[in-house]
C-alpha positions as CSV (number, residue, x, y, z in Angstrom):
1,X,0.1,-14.1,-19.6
2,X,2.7,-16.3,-18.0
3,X,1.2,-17.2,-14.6
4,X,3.4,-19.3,-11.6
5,X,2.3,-20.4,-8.1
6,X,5.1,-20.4,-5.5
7,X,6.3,-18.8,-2.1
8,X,8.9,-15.7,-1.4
9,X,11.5,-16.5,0.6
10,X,14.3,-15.1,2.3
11,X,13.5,-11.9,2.3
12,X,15.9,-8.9,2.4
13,X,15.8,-5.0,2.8
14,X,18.5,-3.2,0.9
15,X,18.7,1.0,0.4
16,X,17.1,0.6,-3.0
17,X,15.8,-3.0,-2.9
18,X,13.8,-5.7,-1.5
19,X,15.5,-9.0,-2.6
20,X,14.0,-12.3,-2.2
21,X,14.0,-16.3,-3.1
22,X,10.5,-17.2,-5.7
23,X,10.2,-20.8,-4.4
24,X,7.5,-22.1,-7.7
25,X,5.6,-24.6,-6.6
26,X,3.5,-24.8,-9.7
27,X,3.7,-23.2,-13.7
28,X,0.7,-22.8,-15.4
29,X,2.1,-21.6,-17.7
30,X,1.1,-19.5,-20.7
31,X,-2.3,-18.7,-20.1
32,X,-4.9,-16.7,-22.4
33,X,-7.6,-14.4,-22.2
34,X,-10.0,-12.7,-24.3
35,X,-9.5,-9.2,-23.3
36,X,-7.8,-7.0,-20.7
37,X,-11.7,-6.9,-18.6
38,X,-11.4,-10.6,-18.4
39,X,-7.9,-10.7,-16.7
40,X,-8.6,-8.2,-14.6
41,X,-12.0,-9.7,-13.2
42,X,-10.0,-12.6,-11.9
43,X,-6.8,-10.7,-10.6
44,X,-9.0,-8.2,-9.0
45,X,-6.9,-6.1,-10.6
46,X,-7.4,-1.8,-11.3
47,X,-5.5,0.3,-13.8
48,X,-2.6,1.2,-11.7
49,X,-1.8,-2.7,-11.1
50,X,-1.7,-2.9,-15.0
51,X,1.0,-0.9,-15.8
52,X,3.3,-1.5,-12.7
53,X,7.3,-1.2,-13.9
54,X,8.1,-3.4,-10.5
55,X,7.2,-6.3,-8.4
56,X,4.7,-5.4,-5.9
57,X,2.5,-7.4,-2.8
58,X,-0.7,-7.0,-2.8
59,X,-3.2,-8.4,0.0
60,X,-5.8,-11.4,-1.3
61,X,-7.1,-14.6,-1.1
62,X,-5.1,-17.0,-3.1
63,X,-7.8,-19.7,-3.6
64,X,-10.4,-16.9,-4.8
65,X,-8.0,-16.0,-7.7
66,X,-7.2,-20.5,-8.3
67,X,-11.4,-21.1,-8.6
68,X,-11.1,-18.1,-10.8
69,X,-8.7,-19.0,-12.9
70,X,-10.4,-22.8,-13.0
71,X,-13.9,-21.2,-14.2
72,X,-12.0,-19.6,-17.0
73,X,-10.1,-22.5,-18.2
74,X,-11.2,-26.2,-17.7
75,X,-7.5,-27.1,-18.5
76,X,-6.3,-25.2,-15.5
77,X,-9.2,-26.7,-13.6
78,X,-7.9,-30.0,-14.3
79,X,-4.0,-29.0,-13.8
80,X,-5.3,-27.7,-10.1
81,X,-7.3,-30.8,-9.5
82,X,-4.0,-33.0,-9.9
83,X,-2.4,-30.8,-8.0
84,X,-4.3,-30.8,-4.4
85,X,-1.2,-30.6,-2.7
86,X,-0.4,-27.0,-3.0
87,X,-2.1,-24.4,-1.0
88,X,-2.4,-20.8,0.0
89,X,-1.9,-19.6,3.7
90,X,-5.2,-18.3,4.5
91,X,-4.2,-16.7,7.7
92,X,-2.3,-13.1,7.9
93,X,1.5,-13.7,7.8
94,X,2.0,-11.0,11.0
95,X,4.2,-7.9,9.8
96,X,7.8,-7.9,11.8
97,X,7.9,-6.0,14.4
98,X,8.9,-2.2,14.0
99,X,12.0,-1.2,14.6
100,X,12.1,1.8,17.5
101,X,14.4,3.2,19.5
102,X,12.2,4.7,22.5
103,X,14.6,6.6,24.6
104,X,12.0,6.5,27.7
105,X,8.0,7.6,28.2
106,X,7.2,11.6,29.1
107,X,4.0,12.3,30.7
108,X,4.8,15.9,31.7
109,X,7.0,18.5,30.2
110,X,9.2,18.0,33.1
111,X,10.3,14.6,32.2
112,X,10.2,15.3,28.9
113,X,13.0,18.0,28.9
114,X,15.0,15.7,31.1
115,X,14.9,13.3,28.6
116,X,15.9,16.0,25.8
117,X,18.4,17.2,27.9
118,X,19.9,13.8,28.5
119,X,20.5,13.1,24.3
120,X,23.8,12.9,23.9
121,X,25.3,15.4,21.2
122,X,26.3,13.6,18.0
123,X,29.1,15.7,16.6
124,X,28.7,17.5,13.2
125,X,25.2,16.6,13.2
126,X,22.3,18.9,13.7
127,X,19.0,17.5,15.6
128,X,15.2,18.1,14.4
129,X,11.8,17.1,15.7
130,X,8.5,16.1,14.6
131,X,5.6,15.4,16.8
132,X,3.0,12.5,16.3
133,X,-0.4,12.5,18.0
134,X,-0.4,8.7,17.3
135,X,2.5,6.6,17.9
136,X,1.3,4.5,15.2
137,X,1.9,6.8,12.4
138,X,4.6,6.3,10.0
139,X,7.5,9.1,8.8
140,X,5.8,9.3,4.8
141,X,4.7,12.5,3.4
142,X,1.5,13.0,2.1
143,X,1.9,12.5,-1.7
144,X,3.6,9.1,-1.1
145,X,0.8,7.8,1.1
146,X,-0.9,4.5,0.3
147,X,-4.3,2.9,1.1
148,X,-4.3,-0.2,3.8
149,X,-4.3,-2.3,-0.3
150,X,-1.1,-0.2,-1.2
151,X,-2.3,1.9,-3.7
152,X,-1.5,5.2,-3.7
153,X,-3.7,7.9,-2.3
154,X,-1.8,10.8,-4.4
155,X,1.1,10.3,-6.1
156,X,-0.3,9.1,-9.3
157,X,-2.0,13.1,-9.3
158,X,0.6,14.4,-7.6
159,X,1.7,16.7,-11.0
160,X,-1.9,17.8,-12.0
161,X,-2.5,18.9,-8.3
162,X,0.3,21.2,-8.2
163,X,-0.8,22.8,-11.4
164,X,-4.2,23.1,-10.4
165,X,-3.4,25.0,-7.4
166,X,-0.9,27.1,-9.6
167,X,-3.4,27.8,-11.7
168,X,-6.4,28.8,-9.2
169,X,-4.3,31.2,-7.5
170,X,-0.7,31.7,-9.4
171,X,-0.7,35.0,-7.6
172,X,0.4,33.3,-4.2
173,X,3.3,31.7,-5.6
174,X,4.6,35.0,-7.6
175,X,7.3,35.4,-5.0
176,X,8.8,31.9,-5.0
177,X,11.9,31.7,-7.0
178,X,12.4,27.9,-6.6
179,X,10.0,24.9,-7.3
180,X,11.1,23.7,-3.7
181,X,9.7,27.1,-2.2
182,X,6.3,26.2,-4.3
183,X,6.0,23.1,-2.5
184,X,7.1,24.4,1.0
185,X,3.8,27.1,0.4
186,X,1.5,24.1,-1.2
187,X,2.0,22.5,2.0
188,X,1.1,25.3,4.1
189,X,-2.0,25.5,2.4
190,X,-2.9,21.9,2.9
191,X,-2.1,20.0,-0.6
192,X,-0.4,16.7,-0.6
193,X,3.4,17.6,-0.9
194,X,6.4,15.2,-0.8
195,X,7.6,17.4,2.1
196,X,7.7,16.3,5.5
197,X,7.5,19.0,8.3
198,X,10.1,19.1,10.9
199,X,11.2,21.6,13.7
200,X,14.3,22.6,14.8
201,X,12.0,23.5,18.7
202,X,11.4,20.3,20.7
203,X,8.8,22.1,22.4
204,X,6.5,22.6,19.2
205,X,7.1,18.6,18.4
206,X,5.5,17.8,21.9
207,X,2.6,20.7,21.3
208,X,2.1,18.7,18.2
209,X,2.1,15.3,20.2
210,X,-0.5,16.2,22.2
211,X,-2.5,17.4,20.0
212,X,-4.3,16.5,16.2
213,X,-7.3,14.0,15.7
214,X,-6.6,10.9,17.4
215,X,-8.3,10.6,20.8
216,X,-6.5,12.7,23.6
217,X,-5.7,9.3,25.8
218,X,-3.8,7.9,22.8
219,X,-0.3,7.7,23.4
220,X,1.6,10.1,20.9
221,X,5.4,10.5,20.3
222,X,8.3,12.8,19.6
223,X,10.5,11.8,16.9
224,X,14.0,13.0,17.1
225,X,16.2,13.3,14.0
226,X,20.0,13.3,13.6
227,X,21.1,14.8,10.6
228,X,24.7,13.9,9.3
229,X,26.6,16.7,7.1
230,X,26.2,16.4,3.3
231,X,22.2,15.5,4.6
232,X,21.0,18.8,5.5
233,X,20.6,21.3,2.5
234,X,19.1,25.1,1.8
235,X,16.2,26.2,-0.4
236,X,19.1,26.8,-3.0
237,X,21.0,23.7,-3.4
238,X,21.4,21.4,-6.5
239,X,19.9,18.4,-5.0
240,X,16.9,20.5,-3.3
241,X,16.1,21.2,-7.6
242,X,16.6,17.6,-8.3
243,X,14.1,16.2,-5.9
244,X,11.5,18.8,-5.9
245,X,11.6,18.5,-9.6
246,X,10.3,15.2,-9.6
247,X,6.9,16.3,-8.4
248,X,6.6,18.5,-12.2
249,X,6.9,14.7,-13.9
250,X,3.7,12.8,-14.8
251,X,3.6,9.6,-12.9
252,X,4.6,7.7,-16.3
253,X,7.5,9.9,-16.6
254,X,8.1,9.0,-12.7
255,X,7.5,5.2,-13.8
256,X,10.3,5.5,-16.5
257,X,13.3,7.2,-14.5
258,X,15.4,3.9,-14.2
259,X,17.2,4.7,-11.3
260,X,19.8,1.6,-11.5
261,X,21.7,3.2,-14.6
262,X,24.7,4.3,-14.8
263,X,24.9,8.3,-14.5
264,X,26.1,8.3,-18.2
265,X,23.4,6.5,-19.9
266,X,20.4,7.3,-17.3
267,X,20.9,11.2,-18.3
268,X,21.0,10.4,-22.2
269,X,17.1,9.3,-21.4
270,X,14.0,11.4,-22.6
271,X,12.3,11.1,-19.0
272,X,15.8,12.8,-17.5
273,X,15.9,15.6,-19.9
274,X,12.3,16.6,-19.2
275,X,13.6,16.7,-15.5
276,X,16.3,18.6,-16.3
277,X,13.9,21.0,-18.5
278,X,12.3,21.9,-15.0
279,X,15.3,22.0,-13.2
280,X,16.8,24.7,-15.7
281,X,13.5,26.7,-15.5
282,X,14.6,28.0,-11.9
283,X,18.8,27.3,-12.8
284,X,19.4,28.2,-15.7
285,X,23.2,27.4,-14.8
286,X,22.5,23.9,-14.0
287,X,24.7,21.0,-15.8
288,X,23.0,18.9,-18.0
289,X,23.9,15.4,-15.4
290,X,21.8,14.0,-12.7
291,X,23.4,11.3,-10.3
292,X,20.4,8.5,-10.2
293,X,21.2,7.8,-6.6
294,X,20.9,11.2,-5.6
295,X,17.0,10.7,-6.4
296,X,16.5,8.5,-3.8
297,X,17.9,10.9,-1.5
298,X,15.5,12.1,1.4
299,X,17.2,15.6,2.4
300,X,17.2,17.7,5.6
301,X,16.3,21.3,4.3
302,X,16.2,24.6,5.7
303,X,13.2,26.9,4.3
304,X,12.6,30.4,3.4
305,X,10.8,32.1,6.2
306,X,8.5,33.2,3.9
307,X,5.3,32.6,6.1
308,X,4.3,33.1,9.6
309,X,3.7,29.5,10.3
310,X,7.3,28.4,9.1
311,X,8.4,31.2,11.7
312,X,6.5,30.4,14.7
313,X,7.6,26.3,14.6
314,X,10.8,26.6,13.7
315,X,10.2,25.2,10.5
316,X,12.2,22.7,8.5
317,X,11.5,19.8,5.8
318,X,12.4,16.6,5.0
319,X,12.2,16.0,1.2
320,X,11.4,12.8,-0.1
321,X,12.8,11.6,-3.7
322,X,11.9,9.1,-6.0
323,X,9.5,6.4,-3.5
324,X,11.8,7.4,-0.5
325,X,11.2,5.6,2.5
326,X,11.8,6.1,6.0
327,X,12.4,3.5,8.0
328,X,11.3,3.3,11.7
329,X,15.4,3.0,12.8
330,X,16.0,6.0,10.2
331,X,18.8,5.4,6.8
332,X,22.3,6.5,6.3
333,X,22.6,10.3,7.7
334,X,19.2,10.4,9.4
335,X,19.4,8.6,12.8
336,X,16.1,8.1,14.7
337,X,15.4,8.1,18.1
338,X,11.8,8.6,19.8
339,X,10.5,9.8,23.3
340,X,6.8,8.5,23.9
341,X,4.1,11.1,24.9
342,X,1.3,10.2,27.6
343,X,-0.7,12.4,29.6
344,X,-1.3,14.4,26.8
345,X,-4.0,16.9,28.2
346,X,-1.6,17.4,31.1
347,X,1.2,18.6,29.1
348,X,-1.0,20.6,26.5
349,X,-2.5,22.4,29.6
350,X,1.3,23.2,31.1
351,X,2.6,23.9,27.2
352,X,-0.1,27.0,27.4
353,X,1.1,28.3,30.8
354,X,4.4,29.4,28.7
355,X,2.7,30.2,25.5
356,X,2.7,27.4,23.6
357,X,-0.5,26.5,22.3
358,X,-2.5,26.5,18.9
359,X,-2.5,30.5,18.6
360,X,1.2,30.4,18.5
361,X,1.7,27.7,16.4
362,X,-0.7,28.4,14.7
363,X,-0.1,32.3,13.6
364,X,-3.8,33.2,12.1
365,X,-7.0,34.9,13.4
366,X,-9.2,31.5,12.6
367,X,-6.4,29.5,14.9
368,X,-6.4,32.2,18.2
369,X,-10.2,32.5,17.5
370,X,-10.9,28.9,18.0
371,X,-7.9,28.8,20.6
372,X,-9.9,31.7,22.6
373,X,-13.2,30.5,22.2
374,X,-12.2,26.8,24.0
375,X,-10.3,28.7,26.7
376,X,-12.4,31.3,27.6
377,X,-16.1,28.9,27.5
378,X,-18.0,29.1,30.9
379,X,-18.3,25.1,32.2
380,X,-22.2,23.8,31.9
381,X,-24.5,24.6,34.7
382,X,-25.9,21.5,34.5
């Protein structure tokens, strides 16, 4: 293993890219080890890390990993000894701030309509919401999630889960024509999905604000979305196939799709015919050509009403492709714009007065049971 000590640099954010300056302040060099355990042990290293196709940071102690390395190799020890001079940060570089545009603070549903009603219309675009009980959160669905270490919570399952929910009740999903329509109803039902829910009802984002896990005094926030034409898509289309697709490859397939080809060349691949083998599945009219940049798409999409829930909020999805991010300040045809949420019991309380509340948003007899029973509960004598 070729192993260098240096700095990054200059670091800039493309679309598709992170780009940066490797400033090497020391080569080790060529450096052996008995076995894969053994480079591991001293990396810190798990399985995942092993067989990464990209650069990645991961969060550590630099000097842990040089006394390491000096244990296992008295050479090294001795090249680190000459070289006192270099040294890790110890302290936590502080991540840059994030990048919001807060259109003003709502702490009744008052001022919060008179801050909706105060957007300005972008032409040709259509707007969406999306509710956040902690401002904190960021705009990643659930199969692209990542522990605080940045490993990934899901994704590397993310084909076996939707097969083993096919399989333990292939019933449900009969009805669905398209793989997207699979996913929309896997989401319903709770499994990690690379769908993000959106609604086209400002009122549902702020119910959804309010409310969720975090405490009740922590400030929440309505996200607002601007979607450009060519951005916002139905069950049916092409690129809808294309993305939801992806979630039928294993995550070495996934790992293989070398999105910087050319279109010619990146769909003469194995990995882009499988994906085309699943697209086919549901189109059997679809051209044998994927454009790779089209895979990093994340898409606007109108659903099937095909469930009560979808109904009640309005329902819409964002679909993520291939490690799709969303930043803060949104990408090209998905502006962002925010409206933060205090008060929260307040406006969940004036919400229910014009029946908006869990057993509307929530169509099911478990929700407007649970809804009922914390309405209708006699305070404590005590």
């Amino acid at each position: 293993m070729n192993i260098r000590l240096g700095r990054v640099t200059k670091i800039n954010r493309g679309v598709k890219d992170v780009s940066m300056t490797f400033v090497e302040q020391f080569n080790f060099g060529e450096v052996q080890f008995d076995d894969v355990e053994a480079a591991k042990s001293i990396f810190s290293a798990d399985r995942f890390q092993l067989s990464r196709t990209h650069w990645a940071v991961r969060e550590g102690k630099g000097n842990e990993i040089l006394a390491r390395l000096s244990d296992h190799s008295p050479k090294i020890a001795e090249l680190i000894g000459k070289k006192k001079a270099v040294d890790f940060v110890e302290d936590k570089v502080p991540l840059p701030p994030r990048d919001k545009k807060i259109l003003g603070v709502a702490n009744n549903v008052e001022g919060f309509l008179k801050l909706y009603y105060d957007l300005q219309k972008k032409s040709a675009t259509e707007i969406f919401f999306r509710g956040h009980s902690d401002a904190t959160y960021e705009l990643t669905p659930s199969v692209l999630r990542k522990w605080d270490n940045g490993n990934w919570q899901f994704l590397p399952e993310e084909e076996l889960l939707c097969k083993e929910l096919l399989i333990a009740h292939h019933d449900e999903f009969a009805s669905d024509e398209y793989c997207f329509d699979r996913l929309v109803r896997m989401q319903h039902y709770g499994l990690p999905t690379r769908l993000l829910d959106i609604s086209s009802n400002p009122l549902v984002a702020l119910y959804f604000a309010c409310s969720g896990k975090p405490k009740i005094d922590k400030d929440g926030e309505v996200i607002i979305f601007y979607i450009a034409p060519g951005h916002l898509k139905y069950y049916d289309s092409d690129a809808v196939s294309c993305l939801s697709n992806l979630s039928n490859l294993t995550y070495d397939q996934k790992n293989k799709l070398d999105l910087w080809l050319d279109p010619e060349p990146f769909n003469q691949t194995e990995v882009v015919g499988k994906l085309i083998h699943h697209i086919k599945s549901e189109k059997g009219y679809f051209e044998k050509r994927i454009v790779p940049d089209d895979l990093w798409s994340i898409l606007c999409v109108k659903a099937k009403r095909t469930n009560t829930r979808i109904k009640s909020q309005s329902g819409a999805f964002l679909l993520f492709g291939q490690e799709a991010t969303l930043p803060d300040a949104g990408r090209k045809g998905i502006e962002i714009s925010r409206i933060s949420i205090q008060n929260k019991q307040h406006i969940l309380d004036q919400l229910d007065r014009i029946n908006i509340n869990a057993t509307t948003v929530y169509p099911s007899i478990e929700a407007t049971a649970v809804h009922l029973r914390d309405r209708r509960r006699l305070p404590d004598p005590v």
